[in-house]
N, C-alpha and C positions, 0 to 999 in steps of 0.2 A: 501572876501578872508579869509578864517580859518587859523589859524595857532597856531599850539600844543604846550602852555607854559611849562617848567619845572617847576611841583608842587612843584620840593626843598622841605622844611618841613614843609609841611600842618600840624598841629594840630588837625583837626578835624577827627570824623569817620567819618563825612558826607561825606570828598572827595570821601570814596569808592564808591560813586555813581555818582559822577561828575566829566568831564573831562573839566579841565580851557584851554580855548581857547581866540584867539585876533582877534575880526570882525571888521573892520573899523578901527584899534586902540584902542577899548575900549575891557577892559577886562570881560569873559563872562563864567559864570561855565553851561556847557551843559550836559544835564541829560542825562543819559545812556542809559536808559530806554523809555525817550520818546523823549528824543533829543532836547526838551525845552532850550532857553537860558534865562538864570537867571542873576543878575549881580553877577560878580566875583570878584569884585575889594578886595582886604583886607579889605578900609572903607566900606563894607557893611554887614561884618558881615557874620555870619551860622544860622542863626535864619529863616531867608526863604526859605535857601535848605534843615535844619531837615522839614519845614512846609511842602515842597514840596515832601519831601521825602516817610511823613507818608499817601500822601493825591494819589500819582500817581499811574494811573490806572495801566498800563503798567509793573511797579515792581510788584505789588499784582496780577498782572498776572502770572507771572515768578516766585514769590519766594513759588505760592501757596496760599498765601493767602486770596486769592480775591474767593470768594466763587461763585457759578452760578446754578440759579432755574434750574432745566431740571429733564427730566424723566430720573425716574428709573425703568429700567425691572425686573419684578420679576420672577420667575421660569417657572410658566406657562404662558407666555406671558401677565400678566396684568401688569399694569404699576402705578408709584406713583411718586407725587412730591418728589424731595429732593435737598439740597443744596450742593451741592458739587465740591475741589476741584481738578484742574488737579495736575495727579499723574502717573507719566510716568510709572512704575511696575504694578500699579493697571490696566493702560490699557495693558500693555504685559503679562497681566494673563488672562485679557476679549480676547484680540486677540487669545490664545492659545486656550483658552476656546470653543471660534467658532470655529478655527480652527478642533477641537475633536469632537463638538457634530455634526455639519453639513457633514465632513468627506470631508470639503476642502485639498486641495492638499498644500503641505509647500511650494510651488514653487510659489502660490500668493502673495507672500509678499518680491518676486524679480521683479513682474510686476509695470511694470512705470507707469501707469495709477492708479493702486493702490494706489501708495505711492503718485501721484500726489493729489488722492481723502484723502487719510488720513491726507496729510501735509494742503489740506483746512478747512480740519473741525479742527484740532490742529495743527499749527506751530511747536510749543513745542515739538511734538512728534516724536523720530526718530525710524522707522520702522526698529525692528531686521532681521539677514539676516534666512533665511530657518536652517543652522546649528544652530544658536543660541535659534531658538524657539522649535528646537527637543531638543539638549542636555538640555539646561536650564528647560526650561516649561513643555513640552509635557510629558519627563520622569519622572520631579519630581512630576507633576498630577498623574502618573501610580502611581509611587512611596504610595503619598496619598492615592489613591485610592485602593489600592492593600490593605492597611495597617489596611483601613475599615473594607474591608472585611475579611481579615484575624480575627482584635477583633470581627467582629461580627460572625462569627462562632466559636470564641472560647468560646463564653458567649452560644453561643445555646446548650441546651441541645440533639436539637431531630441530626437529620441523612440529608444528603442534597441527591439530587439526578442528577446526572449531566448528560446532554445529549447533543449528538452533533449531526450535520444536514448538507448535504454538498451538495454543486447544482454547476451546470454550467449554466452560462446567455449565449444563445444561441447568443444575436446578440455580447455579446463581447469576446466569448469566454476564459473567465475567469473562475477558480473557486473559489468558495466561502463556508466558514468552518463558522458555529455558535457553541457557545458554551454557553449551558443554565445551569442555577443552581437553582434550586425549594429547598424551604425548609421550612418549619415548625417553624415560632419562639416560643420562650418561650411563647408568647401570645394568642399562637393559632392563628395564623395568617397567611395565604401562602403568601409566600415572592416567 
């Protein structure tokens, strides 16, 4: 049986990561992190909850810390080791990111099974709703992207030449607008 002591005035930082509890009658500081019980008593000191502190998987999980071999995709699909760690932004700029290039629908990332497959590969990770991955991501990507392009034809010297192309998909009855833009850089190079 647990039961939740009043920490009154702990001295140490280490409490920030320990909750003092009473199992049996014996006093017990239980990690937060991985739920480990330690002794808690006053005579035993902070010297094995700093040790535990700096050594637990579970926190260097959560605080980032804790770094993890895995692939990295490079642009053209080839891949490279690196170490890295999780970082809830960096992955809702890679979600946005597929989201754009593959021309998934923002309404994926309201599906249950989705979030059920995203919450197994990262706990950590809480999937933004469809509104937040347009206003936030999607636009400020335009935004960048828009921005490119604009310095980079202000640096060009030659002439761009812009053409557009319009079709109907017969089995969806949709249509569809491109818009191309050819140009000549400074290097003599078609862009």
């Amino acid at each position: 049986v647990e039961e939740l002591l009043d920490v009154g005035k702990l001295k140490s930082a280490v409490w920030f990561h320990y909750t003092k509890v009473r199992i049996n009658g014996i006093v017990k500081a239980k990690c937060n992190y991985c739920k480990k019980q330690l002794g808690g008593e006053s005579n035993n000191g902070t010297t094995h909850l700093k040790n535990h502190t700096k050594i637990c998987v579970q926190k260097k999980i959560r605080d980032g810390s804790q770094k993890i071999l895995g692939p990295h995709y490079l642009a053209k699909g080839n891949q490279d080791l690196v170490a890295t760690a999780f970082n809830s932004d960096f992955s809702k700029r890679e979600l946005a990111i597929a989201i754009i290039m593959h021309e998934y629908p923002l309404s994926m990332v309201d599906h249950l099974y989705f979030k059920r497959f995203v919450c197994s590969l990262q706990p950590l990770f809480t999937v933004p709703s469809r509104n937040t991955i347009n206003k936030d991501l999607v636009f400020k990507f335009y935004d960048i992207e828009r921005a490119k392009i604009q310095s980079l034809f202000d640096i060009n010297r030659g002439r761009i030449a812009i053409t557009t192309d319009l079709w109907t998909a017969t089995n969806q009855k949709k249509g569809y607008m491109t818009v191309t833009a050819h140009y000549i850089d400074n290097s003599w190079v078609l862009r």
